[in-house]
FIKOLZA-1660 file (N, C-alpha, C; in steps of 0.1 Angstrom, whole numbers, plus 5000, padded with zeros to 4 digits):
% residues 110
   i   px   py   pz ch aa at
   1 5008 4988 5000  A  X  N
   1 5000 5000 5000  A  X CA
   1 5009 5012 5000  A  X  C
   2 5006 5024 4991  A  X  N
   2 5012 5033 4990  A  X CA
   2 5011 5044 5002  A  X  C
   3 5022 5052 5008  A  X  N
   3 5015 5057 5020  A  X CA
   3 5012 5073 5015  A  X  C
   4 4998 5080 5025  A  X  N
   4 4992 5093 5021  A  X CA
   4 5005 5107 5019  A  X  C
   5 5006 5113 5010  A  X  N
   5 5013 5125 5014  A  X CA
   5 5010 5133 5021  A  X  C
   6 5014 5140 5030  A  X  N
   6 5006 5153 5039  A  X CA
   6 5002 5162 5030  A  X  C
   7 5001 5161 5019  A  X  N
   7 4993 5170 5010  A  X CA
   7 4977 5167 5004  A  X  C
   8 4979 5151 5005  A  X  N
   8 4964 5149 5005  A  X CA
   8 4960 5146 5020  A  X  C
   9 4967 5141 5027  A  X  N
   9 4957 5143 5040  A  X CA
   9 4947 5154 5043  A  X  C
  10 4935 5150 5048  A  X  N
  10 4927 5159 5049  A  X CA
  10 4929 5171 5064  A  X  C
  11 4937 5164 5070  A  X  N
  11 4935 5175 5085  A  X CA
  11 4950 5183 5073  A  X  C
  12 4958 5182 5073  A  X  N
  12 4970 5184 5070  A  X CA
  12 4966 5195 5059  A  X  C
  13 4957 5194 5049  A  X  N
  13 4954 5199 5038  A  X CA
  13 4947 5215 5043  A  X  C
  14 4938 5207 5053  A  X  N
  14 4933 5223 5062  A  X CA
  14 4937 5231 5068  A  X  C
  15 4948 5226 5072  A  X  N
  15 4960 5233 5082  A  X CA
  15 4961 5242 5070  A  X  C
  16 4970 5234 5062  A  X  N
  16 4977 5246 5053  A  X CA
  16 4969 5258 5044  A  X  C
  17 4955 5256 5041  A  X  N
  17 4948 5261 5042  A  X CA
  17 4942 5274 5049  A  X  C
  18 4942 5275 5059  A  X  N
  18 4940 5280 5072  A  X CA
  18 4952 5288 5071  A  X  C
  19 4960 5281 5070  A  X  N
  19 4975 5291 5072  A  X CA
  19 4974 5302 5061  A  X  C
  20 4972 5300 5054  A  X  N
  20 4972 5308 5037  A  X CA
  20 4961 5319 5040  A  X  C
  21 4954 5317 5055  A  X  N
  21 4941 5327 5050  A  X CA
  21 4942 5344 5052  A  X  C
  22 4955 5341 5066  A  X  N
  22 4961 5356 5068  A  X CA
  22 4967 5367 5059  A  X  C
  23 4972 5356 5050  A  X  N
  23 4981 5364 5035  A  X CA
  23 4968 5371 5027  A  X  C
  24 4960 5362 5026  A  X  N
  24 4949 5365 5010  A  X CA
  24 4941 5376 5024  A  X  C
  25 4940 5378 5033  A  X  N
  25 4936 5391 5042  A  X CA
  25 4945 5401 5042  A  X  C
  26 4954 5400 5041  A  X  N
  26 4965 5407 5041  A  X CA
  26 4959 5420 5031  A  X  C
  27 4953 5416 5017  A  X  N
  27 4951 5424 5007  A  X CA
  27 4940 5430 5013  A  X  C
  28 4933 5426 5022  A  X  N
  28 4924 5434 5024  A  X CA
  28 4920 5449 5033  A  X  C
  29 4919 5463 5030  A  X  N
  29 4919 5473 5037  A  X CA
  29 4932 5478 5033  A  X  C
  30 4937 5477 5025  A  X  N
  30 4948 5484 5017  A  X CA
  30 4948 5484 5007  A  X  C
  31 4955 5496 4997  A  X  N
  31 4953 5496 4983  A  X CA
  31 4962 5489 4973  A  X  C
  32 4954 5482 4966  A  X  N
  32 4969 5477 4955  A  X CA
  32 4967 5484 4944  A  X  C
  33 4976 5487 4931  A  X  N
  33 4978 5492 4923  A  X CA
  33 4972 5483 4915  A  X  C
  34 4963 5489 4897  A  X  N
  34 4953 5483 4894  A  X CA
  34 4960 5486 4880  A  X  C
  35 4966 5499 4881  A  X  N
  35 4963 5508 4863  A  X CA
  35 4975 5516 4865  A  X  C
  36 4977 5524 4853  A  X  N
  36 4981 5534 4852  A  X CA
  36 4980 5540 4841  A  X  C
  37 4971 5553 4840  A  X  N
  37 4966 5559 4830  A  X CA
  37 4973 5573 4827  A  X  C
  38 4982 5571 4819  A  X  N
  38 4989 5584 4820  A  X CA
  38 4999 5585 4828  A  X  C
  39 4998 5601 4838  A  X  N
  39 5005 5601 4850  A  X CA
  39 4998 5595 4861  A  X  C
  40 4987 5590 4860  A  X  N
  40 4980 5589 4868  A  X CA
  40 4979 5574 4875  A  X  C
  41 4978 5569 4887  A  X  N
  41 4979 5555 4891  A  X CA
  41 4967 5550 4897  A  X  C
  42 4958 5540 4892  A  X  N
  42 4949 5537 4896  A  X CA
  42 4949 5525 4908  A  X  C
  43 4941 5529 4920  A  X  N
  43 4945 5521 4930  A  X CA
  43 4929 5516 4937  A  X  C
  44 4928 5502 4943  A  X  N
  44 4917 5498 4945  A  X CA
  44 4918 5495 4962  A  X  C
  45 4909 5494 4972  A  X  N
  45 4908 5488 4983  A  X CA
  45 4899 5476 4984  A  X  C
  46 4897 5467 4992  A  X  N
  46 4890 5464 4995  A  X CA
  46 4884 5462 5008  A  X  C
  47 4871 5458 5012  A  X  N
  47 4870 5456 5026  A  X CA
  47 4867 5442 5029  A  X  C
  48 4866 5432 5040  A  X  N
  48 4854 5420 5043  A  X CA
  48 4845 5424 5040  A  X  C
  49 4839 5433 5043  A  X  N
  49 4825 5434 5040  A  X CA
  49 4821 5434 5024  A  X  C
  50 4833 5431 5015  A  X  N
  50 4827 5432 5005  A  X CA
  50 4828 5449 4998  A  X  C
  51 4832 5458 5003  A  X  N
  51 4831 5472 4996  A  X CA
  51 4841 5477 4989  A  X  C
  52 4842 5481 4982  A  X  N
  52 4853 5483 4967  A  X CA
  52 4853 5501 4974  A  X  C
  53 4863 5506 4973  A  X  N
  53 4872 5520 4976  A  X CA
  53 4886 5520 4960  A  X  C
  54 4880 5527 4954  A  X  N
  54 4890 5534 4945  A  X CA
  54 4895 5545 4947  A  X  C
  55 4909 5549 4938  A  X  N
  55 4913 5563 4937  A  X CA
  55 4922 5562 4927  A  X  C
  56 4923 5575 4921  A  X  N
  56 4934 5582 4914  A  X CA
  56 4942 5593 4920  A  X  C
  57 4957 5589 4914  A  X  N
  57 4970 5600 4919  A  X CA
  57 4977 5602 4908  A  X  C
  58 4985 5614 4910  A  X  N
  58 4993 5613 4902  A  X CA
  58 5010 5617 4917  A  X  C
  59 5015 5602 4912  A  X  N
  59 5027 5595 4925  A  X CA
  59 5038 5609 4926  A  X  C
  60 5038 5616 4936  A  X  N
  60 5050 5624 4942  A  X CA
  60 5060 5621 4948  A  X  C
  61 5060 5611 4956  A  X  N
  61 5068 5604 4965  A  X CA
  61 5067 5608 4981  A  X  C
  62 5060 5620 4979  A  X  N
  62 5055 5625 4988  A  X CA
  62 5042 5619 4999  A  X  C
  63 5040 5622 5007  A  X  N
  63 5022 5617 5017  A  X CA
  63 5014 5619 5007  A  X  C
  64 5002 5613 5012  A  X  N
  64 4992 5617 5002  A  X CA
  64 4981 5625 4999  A  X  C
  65 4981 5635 5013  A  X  N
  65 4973 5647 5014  A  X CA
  65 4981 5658 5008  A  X  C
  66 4994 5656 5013  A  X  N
  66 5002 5667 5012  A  X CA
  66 5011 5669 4993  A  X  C
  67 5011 5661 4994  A  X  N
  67 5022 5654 4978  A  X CA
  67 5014 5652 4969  A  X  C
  68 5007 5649 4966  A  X  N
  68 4998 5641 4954  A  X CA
  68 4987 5646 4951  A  X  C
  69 4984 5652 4934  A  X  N
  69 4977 5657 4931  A  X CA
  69 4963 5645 4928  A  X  C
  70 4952 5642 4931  A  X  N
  70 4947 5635 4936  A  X CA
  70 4932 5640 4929  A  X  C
  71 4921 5625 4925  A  X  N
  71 4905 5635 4924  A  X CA
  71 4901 5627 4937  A  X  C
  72 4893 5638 4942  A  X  N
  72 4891 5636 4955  A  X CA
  72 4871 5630 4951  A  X  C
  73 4867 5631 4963  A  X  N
  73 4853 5621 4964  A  X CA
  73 4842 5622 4954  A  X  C
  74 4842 5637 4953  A  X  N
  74 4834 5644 4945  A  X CA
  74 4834 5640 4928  A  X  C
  75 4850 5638 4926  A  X  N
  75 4850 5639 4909  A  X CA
  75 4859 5649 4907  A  X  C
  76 4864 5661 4913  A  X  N
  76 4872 5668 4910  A  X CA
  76 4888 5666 4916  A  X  C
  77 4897 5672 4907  A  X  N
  77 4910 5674 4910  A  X CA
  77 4913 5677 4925  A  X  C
  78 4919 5677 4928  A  X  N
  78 4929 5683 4943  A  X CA
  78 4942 5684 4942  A  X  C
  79 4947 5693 4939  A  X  N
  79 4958 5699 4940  A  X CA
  79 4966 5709 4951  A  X  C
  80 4973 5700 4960  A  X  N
  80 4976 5706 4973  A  X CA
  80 4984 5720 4970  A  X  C
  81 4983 5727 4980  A  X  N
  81 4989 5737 4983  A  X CA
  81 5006 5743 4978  A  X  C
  82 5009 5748 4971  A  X  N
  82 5027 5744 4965  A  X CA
  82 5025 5737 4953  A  X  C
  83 5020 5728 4947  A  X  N
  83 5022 5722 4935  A  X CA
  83 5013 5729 4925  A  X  C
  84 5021 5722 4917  A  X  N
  84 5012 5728 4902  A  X CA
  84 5006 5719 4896  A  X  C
  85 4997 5719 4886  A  X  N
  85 4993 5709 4879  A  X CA
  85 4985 5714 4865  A  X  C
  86 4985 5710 4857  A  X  N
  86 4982 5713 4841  A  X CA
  86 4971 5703 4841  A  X  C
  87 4963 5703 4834  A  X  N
  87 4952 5696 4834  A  X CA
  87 4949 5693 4820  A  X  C
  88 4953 5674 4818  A  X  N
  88 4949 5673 4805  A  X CA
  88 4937 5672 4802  A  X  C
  89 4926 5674 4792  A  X  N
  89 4911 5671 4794  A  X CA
  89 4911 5655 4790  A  X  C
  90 4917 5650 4781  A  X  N
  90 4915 5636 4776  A  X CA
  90 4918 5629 4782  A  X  C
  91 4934 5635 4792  A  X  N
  91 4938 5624 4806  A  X CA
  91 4931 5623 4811  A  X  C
  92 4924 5631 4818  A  X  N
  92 4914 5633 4828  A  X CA
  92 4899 5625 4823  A  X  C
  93 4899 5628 4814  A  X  N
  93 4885 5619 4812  A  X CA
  93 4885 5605 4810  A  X  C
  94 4899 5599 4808  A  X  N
  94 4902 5587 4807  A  X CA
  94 4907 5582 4820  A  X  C
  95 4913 5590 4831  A  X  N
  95 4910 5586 4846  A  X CA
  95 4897 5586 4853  A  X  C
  96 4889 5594 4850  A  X  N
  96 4877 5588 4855  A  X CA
  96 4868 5580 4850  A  X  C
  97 4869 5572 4835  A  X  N
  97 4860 5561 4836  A  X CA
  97 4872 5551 4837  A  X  C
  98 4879 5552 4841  A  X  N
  98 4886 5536 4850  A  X CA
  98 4884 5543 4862  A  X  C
  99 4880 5549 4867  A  X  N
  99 4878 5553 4884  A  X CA
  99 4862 5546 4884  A  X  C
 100 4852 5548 4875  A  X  N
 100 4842 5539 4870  A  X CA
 100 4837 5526 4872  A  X  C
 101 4850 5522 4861  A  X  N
 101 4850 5509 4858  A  X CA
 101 4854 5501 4871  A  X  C
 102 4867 5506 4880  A  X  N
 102 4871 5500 4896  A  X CA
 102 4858 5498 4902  A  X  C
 103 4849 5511 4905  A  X  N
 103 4842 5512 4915  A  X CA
 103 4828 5501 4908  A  X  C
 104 4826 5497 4896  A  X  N
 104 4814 5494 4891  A  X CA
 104 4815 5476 4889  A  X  C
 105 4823 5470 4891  A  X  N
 105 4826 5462 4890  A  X CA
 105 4841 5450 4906  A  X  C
 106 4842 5436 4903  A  X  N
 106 4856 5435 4911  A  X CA
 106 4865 5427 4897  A  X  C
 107 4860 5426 4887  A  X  N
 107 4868 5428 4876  A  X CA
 107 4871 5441 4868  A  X  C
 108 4884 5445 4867  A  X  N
 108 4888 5458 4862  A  X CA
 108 4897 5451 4851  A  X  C
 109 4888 5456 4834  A  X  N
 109 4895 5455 4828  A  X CA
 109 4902 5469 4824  A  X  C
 110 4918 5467 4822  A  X  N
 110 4923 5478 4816  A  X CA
 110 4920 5481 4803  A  X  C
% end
């Protein structure tokens, strides 16, 4: 008789299971990077509960209140205090329907 590997064992298989679940939470309640449209970086959250949180930046290196020209809740630009920023209309309109697409779906195609 051949003997079980601990990979098909069933307690063994759940263990490692189980173990794996902290990592795939890990993603959760932080943003990962989705896009990038232009200068712009499309970023997604998630929560347990299931709730999708998007945003667009354009990456300073800086914080992100302070640094980062940003569209804030509304739909419009935010451009902090000290920076500048030029505004393309075509970039811009192509950041917000992937700001769309994030929020309208948990498949984002680019």
């Amino acid at each position: 008789m051949r003997p079980i590997t601990p990979w098909l064992c069933g307690g063994r298989l759940l263990l490692a299971l189980v173990a794996a679940a902290p990592a795939a939470q890990a993603a959760l309640n932080s943003f990962s990077r989705l896009d990038q449209v232009g200068r712009w970086v499309i970023e997604r959250k998630n929560t347990q509960e299931g709730a999708i949180t998007c945003r667009a930046y354009i990456p300073s290196g800086g914080t992100w209140f302070t640094s980062n020209v940003r569209i804030g809740p509304d739909g419009s630009v935010v451009v902090p205090d000290g920076l500048r920023y030029s505004p393309d209309g075509t970039e811009l309109a192509q950041v917000q329907d992937a700001l769309r697409r994030c929020r309208a779906d948990m498949i984002y195609v680019p």
